[in-house]
Each structure stands twice: as structure tokens, then as C-alpha cells.
C-alpha positions in Angstrom: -34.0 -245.4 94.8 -31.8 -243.6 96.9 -30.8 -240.9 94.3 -34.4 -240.4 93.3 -35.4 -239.7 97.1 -32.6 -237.0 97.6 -33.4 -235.6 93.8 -37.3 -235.4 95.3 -35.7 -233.6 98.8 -33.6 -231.1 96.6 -36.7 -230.2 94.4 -39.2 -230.1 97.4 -36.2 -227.4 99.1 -36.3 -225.9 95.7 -39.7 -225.4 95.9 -39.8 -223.7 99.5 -37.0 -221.6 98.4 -39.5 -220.3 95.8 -42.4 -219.9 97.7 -40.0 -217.9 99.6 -39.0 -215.5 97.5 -42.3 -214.8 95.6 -44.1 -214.4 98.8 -42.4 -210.9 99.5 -42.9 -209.7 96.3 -46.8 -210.3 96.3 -47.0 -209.2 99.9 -44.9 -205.9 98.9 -47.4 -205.3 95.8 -50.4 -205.0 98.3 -49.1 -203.5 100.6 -47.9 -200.3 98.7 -51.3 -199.8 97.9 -52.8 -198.2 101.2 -49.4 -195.5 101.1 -50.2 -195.4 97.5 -53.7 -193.8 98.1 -52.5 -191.7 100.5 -50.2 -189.8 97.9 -52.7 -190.3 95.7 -54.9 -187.7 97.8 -52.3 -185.5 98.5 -51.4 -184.8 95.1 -55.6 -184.2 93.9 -55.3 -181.3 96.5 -51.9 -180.3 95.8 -52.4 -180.4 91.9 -56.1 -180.1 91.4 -56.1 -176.0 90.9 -53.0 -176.1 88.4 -54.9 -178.5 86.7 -58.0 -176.6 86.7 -56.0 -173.9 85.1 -56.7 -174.7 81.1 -60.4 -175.1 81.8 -60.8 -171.8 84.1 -59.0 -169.9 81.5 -62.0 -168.7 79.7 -65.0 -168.4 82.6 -62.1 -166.6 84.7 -61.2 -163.8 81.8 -64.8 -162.9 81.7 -65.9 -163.2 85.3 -63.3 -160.6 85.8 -63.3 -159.1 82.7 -59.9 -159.6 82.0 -57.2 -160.3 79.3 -55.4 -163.6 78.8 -52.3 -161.9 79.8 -53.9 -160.9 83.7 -54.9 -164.4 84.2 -51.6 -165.8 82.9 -50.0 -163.7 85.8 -52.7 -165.2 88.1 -51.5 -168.2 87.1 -47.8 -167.4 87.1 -48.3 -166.6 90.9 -50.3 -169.7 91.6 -47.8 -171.9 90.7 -44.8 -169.9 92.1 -46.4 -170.1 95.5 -46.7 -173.9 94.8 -43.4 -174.2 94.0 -42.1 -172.2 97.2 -44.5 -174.6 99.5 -43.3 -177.6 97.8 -39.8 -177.0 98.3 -39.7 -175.6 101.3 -40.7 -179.0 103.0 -37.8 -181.2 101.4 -36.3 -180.5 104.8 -39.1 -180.8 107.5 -40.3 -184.2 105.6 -36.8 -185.8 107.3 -38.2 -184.5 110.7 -41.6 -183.9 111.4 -44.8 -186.2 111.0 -45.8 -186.4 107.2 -49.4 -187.2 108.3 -49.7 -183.9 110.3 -48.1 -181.8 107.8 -50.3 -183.3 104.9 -53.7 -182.6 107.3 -52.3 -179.0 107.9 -51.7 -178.6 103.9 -55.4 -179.6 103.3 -56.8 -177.3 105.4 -55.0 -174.3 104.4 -56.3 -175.5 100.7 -59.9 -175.6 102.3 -59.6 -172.1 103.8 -58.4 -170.4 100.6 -61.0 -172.4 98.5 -63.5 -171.1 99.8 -62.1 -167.3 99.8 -61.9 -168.0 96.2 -65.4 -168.4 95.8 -66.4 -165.4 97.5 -64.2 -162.5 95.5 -64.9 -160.4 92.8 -61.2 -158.5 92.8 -58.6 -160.3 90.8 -56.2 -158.8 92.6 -57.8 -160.8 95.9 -58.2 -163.6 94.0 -54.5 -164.0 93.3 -53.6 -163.9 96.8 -56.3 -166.4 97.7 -55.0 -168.8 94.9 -51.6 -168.3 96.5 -52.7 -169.6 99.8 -54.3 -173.0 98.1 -51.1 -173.4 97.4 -48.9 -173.1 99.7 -51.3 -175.7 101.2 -51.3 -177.7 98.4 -47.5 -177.3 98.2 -47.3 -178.7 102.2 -49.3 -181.8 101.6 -47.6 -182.7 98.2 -44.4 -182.6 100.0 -45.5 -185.0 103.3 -46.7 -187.3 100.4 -43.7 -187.3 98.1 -41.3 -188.0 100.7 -43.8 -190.8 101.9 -43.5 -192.9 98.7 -40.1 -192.3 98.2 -39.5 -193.8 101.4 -41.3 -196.8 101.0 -40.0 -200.2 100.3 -41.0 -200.0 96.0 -41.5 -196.6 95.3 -42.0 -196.5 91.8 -44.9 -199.1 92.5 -46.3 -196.5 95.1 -46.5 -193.6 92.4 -47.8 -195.9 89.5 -50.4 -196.7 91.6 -50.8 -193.4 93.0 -50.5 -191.8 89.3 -53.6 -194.1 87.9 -55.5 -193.0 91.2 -55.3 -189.1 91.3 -55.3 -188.9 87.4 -58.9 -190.8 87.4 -60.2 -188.2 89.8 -58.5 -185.5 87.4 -60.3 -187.0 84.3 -63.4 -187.1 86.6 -63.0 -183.5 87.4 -62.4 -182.7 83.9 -65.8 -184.0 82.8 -67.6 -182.6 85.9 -66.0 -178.6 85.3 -68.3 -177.5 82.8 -71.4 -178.9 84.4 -70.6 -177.4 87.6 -69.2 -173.9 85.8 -73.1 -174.0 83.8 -75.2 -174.3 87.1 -73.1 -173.6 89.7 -70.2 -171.2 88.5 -66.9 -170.2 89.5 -68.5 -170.0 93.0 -69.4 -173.3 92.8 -66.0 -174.7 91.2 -64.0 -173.7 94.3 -66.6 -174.4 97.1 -66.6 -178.4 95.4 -62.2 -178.0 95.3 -62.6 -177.1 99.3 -65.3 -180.4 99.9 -63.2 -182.5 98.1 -59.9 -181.1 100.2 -61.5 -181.7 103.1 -62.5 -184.8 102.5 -59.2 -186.6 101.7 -57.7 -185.3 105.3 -58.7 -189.2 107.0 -56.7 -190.7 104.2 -53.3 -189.1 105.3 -53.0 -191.9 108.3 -51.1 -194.2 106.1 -47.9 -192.0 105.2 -44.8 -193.5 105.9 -43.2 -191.7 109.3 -39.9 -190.0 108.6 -36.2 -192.4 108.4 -35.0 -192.3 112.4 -31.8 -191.5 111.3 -33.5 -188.3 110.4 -33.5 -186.6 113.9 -34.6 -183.4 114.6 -31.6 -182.4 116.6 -29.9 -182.2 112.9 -29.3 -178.5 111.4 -30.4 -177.6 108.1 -27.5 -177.0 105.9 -25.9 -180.7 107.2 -29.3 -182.1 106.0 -28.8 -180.2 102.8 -24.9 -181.3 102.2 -25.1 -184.9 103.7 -28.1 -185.6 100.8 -26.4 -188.5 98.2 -25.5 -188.3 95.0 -26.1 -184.1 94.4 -24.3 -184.3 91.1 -26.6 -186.7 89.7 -29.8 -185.0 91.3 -28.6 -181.6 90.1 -28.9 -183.1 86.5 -31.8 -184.9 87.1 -33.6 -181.6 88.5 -32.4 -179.5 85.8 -33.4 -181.7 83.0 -37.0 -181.9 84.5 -37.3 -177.9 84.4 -36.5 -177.6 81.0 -38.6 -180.6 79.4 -41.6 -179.4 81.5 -41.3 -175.7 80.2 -42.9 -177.3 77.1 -45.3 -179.2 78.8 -46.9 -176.7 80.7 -47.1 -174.3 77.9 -48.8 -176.6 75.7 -50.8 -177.2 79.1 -52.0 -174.4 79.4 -53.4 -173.9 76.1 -54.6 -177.7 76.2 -58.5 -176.6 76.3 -57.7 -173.8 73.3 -56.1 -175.7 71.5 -59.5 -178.7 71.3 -61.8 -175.9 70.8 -59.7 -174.7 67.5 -60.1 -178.3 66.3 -64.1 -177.6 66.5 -64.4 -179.7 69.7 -67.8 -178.0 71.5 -67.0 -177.9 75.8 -69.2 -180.9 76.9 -67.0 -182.9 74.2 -63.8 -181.9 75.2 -64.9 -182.6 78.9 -66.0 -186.3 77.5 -62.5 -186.7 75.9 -61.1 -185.8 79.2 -63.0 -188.3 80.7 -62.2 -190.7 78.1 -58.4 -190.1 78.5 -58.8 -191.8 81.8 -58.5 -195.2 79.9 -55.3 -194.3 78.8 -54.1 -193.1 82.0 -55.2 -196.5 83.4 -53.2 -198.7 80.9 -49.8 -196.7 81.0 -49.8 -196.2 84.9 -50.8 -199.7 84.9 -47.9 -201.0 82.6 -45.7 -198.9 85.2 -47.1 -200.6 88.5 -47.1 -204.4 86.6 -43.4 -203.4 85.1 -41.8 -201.7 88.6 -38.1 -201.9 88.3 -37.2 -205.1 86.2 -36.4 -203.0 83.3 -34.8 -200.4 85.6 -35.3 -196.8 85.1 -33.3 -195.8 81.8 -34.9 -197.6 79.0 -38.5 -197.3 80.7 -37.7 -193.4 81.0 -36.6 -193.0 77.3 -39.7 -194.6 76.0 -41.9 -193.0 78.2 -40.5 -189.4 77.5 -39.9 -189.9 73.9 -43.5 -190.7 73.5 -44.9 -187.9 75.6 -42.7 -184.8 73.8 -43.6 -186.4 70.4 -47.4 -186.6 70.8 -47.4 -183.2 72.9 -45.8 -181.5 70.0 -47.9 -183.0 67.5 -51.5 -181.9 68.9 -50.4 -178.4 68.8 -50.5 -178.4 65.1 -53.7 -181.1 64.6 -57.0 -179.4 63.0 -58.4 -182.5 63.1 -60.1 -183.2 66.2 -60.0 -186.8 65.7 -56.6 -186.7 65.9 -56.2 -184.4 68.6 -58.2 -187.0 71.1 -55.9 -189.7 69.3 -52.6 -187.8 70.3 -54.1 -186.5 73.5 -54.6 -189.9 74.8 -51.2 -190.8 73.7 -50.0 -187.6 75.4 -52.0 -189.1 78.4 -51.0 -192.5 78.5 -46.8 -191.6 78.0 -47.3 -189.1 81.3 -49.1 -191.7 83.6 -46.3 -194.6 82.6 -43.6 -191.6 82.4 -44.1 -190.1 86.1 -43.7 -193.0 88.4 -40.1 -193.3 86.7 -39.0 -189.6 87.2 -40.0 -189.8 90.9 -38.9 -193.2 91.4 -35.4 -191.8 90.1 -35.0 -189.2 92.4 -36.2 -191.4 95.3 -33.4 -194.1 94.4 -30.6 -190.9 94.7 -31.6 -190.7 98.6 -34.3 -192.6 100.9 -34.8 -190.0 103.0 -37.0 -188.0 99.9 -35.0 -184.8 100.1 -34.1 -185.3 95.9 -37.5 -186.6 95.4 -39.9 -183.5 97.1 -37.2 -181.1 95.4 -37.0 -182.4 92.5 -40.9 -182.4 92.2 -41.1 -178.8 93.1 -38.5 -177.8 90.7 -41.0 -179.8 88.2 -43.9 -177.9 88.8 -41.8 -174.9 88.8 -41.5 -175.0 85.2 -45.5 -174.0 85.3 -44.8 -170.7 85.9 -42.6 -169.7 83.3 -44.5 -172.3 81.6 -47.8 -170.4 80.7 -46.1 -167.3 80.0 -44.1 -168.5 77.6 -47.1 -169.7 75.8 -49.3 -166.5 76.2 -45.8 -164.9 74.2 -45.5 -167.5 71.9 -49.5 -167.6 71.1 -49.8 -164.0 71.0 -46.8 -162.9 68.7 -46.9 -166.4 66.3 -49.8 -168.5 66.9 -50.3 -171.9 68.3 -48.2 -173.9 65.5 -44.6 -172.3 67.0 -45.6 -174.0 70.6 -44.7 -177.6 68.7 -41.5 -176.4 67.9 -41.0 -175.3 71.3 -41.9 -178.5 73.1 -40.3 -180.6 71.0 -36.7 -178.8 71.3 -37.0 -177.7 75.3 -38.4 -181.6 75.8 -35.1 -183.3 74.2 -32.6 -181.4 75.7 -34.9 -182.0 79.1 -34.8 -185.8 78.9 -31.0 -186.2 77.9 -30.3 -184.3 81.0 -32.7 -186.6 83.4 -31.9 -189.8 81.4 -28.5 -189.6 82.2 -29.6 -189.7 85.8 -31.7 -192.7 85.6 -28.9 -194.5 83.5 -26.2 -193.7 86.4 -28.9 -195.0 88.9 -29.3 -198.4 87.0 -25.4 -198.5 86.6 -25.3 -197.7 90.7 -27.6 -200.3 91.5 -29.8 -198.2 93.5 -33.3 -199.1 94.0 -36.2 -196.9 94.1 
């Protein structure tokens, strides 16, 4: 009797114990998701006129009466200028309130909306496209440097990812209603509500580390960042791999309408991508870090270069929506991953907000190199193109995520 009472006193402890430890777990899920929708809005605004970009392409060339080339420059520009914004912040992140500089970000993307919907000169339209973002650029930074200092960062952009890529697949679907009765004019005006409207939401970004005073001088921010070997690799990696992306981004929309896909279809299969989205952004926020970063990372990136390369060469457009949703769901699983990487390498989110500008500098190369490519070969070459830039890419940022398992380091 006595043995069975202390075996029933060890098992009740064991039982407490846990209670214990799931509790934090549970308590940690939920309470990512508040910061999660946060980013979430920050990156609609950031990325919602690079996104735009495939789906412009056409209404844009003949509002202005211009060649493919001219608004592959306008592009080019756009997304420099994003770039710029994006990494110019790795450093006032570690300083200065996220929530103010992602409300100060939205506005300058209101204010340059809206100039966009008022100009007929391309030339002023570049410039105005610029100045979305730079804003965009501003809040994407306050918002990356949020979730990578939060306590399960890769939860944080899963969660995020599923969010601002439902409001993309929304957007997708609403474009060419809004371009038939309300136009170009109309586009941008709805980009500057919908800015304006996610400026309440930046309340719940994570406040800068303390450590991270503002009495600190630039360049010891810059050397005192962990693990730049790794980062270096990670970054680099990132750049190449998304060269293919974005040229096969940019031609995205092309490339549905050479499979016969009418507009209103292809902004239904947009739409319909969504469920895709959903399930691998899901997987990401249900699998977090138990598998750690590497094997997640390989399956997720093999995946996306394999069906990215393959849609370029489909005539059939039921397999082009097939390939496009697996293009879809391999990104949304993929992305949480690559930032929560980077975020591991330092707390702080210097390696995280860099990192993602270096990513989204590869968009403007990006649709160059697929305006020379198209022009000069055709469309088939771009498979080639994304296939070899995309392996070389993910060798290169694998390695990273593999050292950060070996390391330990969580994020």
C-alpha cells in the first residue's frame, strides 16, 4: 500500500510537470498571433505594389502607351527604391519605436498612392512609385525586426504569411474588376484606403531589445551583429534563387494568358491559390521548429524551384493552375523558414530586415532579366533559368539553416 501511494504521488507530480510544460507552449501559440497580424499588415503595404506588378503590366503599357521594356524600368526603379527603404532600417529597428516607424511607412505609401492615380507622365509616375516604396520599405522593416524578435518567430511569419497572402489572392481577384470600372485611377486610390487602414494595427509590434540603446554608433551595431559569415551566405543565396523567381514573376500573368486562361479566370485562379497558401503556411505554423530549419527549408525550396520552372513551359492551362498552386503552397510553407533563419543568426532583426531587403532586391534585376530573356528567346528559356539560379540559391541558404540547427539557435 505504501509503494502504490508514492507511485500515485510520483505520477500526480508527473502530471503537474506536464501541465507545466504544455501550458507555455499553447499560451506562446496565441499569443504570436496579435504581432503576427501586425506584420501581416505591414507587409500588404510594403509588398502589395510589387505584387500588383504582373497584373498592371498590360493596363500600364497602354495607359501610357508604352513598351514592355519602359515599364520593366518602372519596375526596376520601384523595387530598387524598396530595396534601399528596406535596408536602410536594419539599423534604426534596434533603436527607435517599430510602431512609429511602421505608421510613418504607411503614410508615405498613402501619399504616393494617390499621386499615382492622378499622373499621366510615366516619367512622374516612376517617381511616385518610388516614394510608395520607400514607405513600404520603412514599414516592412519595423515589421520584420518585430517578428524576429519575438519569442517563436517562425510561428509569427507562418501566421503572418497565411494572412497577407489571403489579402494578396483577394486583391488578385478584385484587380481586374476594379481596372474594368474603375481603372488605373481607381487601383491606386483603393492601394492608399487599404494603407491607411492598417495604420491602428501597428500597436502590437514588439519594442526594440534594451540592450539596443540609442547611444550605440552605427558601424558597432553593424560589426557586433552574430554570426556574419553564416548571414553573408544565407543573404547571398537568397539573391540568386530569387533572380528566378521574380522573373518568372513578373511574367506570371503572361505566361496564364498564353495557356488560353481569359483575365476574370486567371483572377479566379488567384483567388483559388489562396487554399494552397492556407495549407502550406499552415503546415509551417502547426510544424514551427521541431523539425528545425534544414530539412523543412530543402523541401520547401525544392518544391518551389521545380513547379516555378515547370509552369513556364505548360500550354495546358490545367496544368498551369495545378503547378501554380504548388508554386503557391511551397512559397507560403517556404518563407516563414528563410526569415525564421535569419532571425535565429541575431535577436536583435538586423540579419532578418537585411536579409529580406536583399530578397526583394533580386526583383529588380529580376524583371529585367526576363524582359531579355522573353524578348531574345521566348518564355521556355525562363525554366532553364529558374531552375539553375534556384539550386545554386538554396545550397547557399541551406547551408545556413543547417549550421543554425547544428548551433542550436532558435528562431
Amino acid at each position: 500500500m505504501h509503494f502504490s501511494s508514492v507511485a500515485q504521488e510520483v505520477l500526480g507530480e508527473c502530471y503537474k510537470l506536464n501541465d507545466l510544460a504544455m501550458r507555455p507552449k499553447s499560451e506562446r501559440f496565441w499569443s504570436v498571433i496579435p504581432g503576427a497580424l501586425a506584420v501581416a499588415a505591414a507587409y500588404n503595404v510594403g509588398l502589395w505594389g510589387l505584387y500588383l506588378q504582373p497584373q498592371m503590366l498590360s493596363p500600364l503599357m497602354a495607359k501610357f502607351g508604352a513598351a514592355e521594356t519602359e515599364i520593366g524600368m518602372v519596375y526596376g526603379a520601384e523595387n530598387f527604391a524598396y530595396f534601399i527603404a528596406l535596408l536602410l532600417t536594419a539599423i534604426p529597428v534596434t533603436q527607435c519605436s517599430r510602431t512609429k516607424m511602421a505608421i510613418l511607412g504607411a503614410a508615405i505609401a498613402v501619399v504616393g498612392s494617390v499621386a499615382c492615380a492622378f499622373t499621366d507622365n510615366l516619367g512622374t509616375f516612376m517617381l511616385y512609385r518610388c516614394v510608395v516604396s520607400v514607405g513600404g520599405g520603412i514599414v516592412s522593416g519595423a515589421a520584420t525586426a518585430s517578428g524576429a524578435g519575438s519569442k517563436d518567430p517562425v510561428r509569427v511569419f507562418a501566421l503572418a504569411g497565411m494572412l497577407y497572402l489571403f489579402v494578396f489572392s483577394v486583391g488578385r481577384k478584385l484587380v481586374p474588376v476594379g481596372l474594368e470600372n474603375f481603372g488605373e485611377t481607381g487601383i491606386f486610390l483603393g492601394s492608399a484606403v487599404f494603407c491607411a487602414v492598417t495604420i491602428p494595427i501597428y500597436g502590437f509590434l514588439n519594442p526594440p531589445i534594451k540592450a539596443a540603446s540609442s547611444s550605440v554608433h552605427f558601424w558597432t551595431l553593424i560589426r557586433n551583429a552574430p554570426y556574419r559569415l553564416y548571414a553573408v551566405l544565407a543573404m547571398l543565396g537568397l539573391f540568386i534563387y530569387e533572380l528566378g523567381q521574380n522573373a518568372v514573376f513578373t511574367y506570371m500573368d503572361k505566361l496564364g494568358e498564353k495557356t488560353g486562361l481569359a483575365g476574370d479566370d486567371r483572377g479566379s485562379v488567384y483567388l483559388l491559390s489562396f487554399s494552397l497558401e492556407l495549407l502550406g503556411g499552415g503546415l509551417a505554423a502547426w510544424m514551427g521548429s521541431r523539425f528545425g530549419k534544414f530539412r523543412p527549408l530543402v523541401f520547401g525550396l525544392g518544391l518551389n524551384i521545380t513547379s516555378a520552372a515547370m509552369f513556364t513551359v505548360v500550354q495546358d492551362p490545367i496544368y498551369y493552375i495545378y503547378l501554380l498552386f504548388l508554386w503557391n503552397f511551397s512559397y507560403a510553407f517556404s518563407m516563414p523558414y528563410i526569415t525564421g533563419t535569419l532571425s535565429a543568426l541575431d535577436k536583435e532583426g538586423r540579419w532578418a530586415v537585411a536579409g529580406d531587403a536583399i530578397w526583394n532586391f533580386s526583383s529588380t534585376p529580376g524583371p529585367i532579366i526576363a524582359t531579355v530573356i522573353v524578348t531574345n528567346f521566348g518564355y521556355n528559356p525562363l525554366a532553364l533559368w529558374v531552375f539553375t539560379s534556384g539550386a545554386l540559391g538554396i545550397t547557399l541558404f541551406c547551408y545556413t539553416g543547417r549550421k543554425a540547427d547544428k548551433l542550436g539557435l532558435d528562431g
